[in-house]
N, C-alpha and C positions, 0 to 999 in steps of 0.2 A: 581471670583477666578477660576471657573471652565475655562472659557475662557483665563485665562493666563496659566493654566496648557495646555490647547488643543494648546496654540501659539508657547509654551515651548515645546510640540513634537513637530508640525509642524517641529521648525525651527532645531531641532535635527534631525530627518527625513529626510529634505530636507539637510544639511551636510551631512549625510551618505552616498545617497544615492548621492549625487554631486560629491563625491568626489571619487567613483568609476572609476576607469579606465578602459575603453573598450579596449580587446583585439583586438593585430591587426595581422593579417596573409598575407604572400604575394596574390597577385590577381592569380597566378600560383598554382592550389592543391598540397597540400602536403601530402602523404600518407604514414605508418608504417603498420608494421605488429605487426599482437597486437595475432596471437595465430592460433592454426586448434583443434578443441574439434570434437572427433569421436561420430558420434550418431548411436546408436542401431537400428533397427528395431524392435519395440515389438511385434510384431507378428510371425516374423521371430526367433531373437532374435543374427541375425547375425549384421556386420556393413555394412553396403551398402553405407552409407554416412558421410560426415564431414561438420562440421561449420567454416567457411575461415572468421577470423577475422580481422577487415583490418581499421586502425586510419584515421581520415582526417580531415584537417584545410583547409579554405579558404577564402580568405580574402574579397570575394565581395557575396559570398553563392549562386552563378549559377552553384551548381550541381543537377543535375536531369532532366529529360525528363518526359513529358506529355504520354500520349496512342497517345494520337493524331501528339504528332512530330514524322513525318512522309515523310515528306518535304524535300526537297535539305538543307543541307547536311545530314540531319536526313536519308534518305529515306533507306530501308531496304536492297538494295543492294549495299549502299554507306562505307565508313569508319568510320563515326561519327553515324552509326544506333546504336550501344551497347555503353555503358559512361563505364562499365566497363569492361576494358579487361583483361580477363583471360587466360592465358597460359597453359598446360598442359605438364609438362615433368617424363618422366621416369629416372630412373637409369640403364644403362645399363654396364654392364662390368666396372664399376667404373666412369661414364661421365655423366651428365643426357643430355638427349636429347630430345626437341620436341616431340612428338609424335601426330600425328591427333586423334582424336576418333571417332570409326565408331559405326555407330548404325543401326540395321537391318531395314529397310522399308518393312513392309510386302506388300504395295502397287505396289511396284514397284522393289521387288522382290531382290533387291540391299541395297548395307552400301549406307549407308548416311556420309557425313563428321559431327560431332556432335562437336557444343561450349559450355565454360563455359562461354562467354562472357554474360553477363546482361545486362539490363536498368537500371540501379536506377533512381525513378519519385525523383521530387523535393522535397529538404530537408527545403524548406522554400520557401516562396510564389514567382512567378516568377515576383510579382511587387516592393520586399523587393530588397534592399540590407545592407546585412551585414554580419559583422565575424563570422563564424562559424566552428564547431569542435565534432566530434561523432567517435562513430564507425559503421562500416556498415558489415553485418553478413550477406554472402550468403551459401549455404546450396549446397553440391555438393557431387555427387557421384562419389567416387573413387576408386569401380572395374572398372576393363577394360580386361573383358573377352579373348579378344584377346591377352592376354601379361601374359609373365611368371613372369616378375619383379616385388619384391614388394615393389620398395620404389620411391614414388614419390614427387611431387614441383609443386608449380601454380607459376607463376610469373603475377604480377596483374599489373596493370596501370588504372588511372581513368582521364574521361575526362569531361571538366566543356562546359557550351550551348555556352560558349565562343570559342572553340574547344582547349584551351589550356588543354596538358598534362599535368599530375601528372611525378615523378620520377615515375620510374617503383622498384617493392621492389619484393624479393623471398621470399617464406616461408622458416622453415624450412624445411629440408629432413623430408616426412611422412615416413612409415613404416605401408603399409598396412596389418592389421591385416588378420591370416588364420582362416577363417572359419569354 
């Protein structure tokens, strides 16, 4: 008895789980904008940062980079070094515009040009393939000492080991908080 009851899941089981349909995404990422959440500084108790939340589907899951992809076309002075591009724009006189970000090198006594672009390491093993779908939360400071504006936009782009682009998607208008 107990053996037809154990057969009688099995084969229930195996229906359920059969009959499941795998999602499928283009081999091309696809990315949304899923929000910007301002975070505090608890020390401080000012905002110095935001959380850039950002949707993605893909339909063969080669997105992410190794520490070690490092390599042609990877290599750090190349265009496929960062998988995620981040843009940075201001609001100026009603238009946003680009903006470089400069950041002080006390080494060399000079700005530096400063990115929001990232790596993101892989979201699933680089010997898998399959469909895949998350969000991906990078964390970004949005003073800009040098500028009087207080409302800004990242426009993001994301790029798979295949070097195929994502659409490119804008946030909304931020509206950086006064300190």
């Amino acid at each position: 008895m107990a053996k037809l009851v154990f057969i009688h899941i099995l084969i229930v089981f195996l229906l359920l789980t059969g009959c499941r349909k795998l999602e499928e995404y283009p081999l091309v990422p696809e990315i949304t904008y899923e929000g910007f959440v301002f975070l505090q500084n608890e020390e401080t108790g000012e905002i110095e940062k935001g959380l850039l939340r950002i949707g993605y589907r893909d339909g063969d899951g080669d997105i992410g980079l190794d520490q070690a992809d490092t390599t042609y076309p990877f290599h750090p002075e190349g265009d496929f070094y960062y998988n995620l591009i981040i843009r940075y724009f201001e609001q100026q006189h009603g238009t946003f515009v680009e903006v470089p970000l400069l950041s002080w090198n006390s080494l060399t006594q000079e700005y530096d040009t400063a990115t929001f672009s990232a790596r993101i390491p892989p979201l699933i093993p680089k010997d898998q393939t399959k469909a895949i779908k998350g969000v991906i939360e990078d964390e970004l400071f949005i003073n800009n000492p040098l500028s009087d504006f207080d409302t800004i936009m990242f426009k993001v782009q994301l790029i798979d080991r295949a070097l195929q682009k994502s659409n490119e998607i804008s946030s909304s208008p931020i509206i950086r908080p006064i300190n």
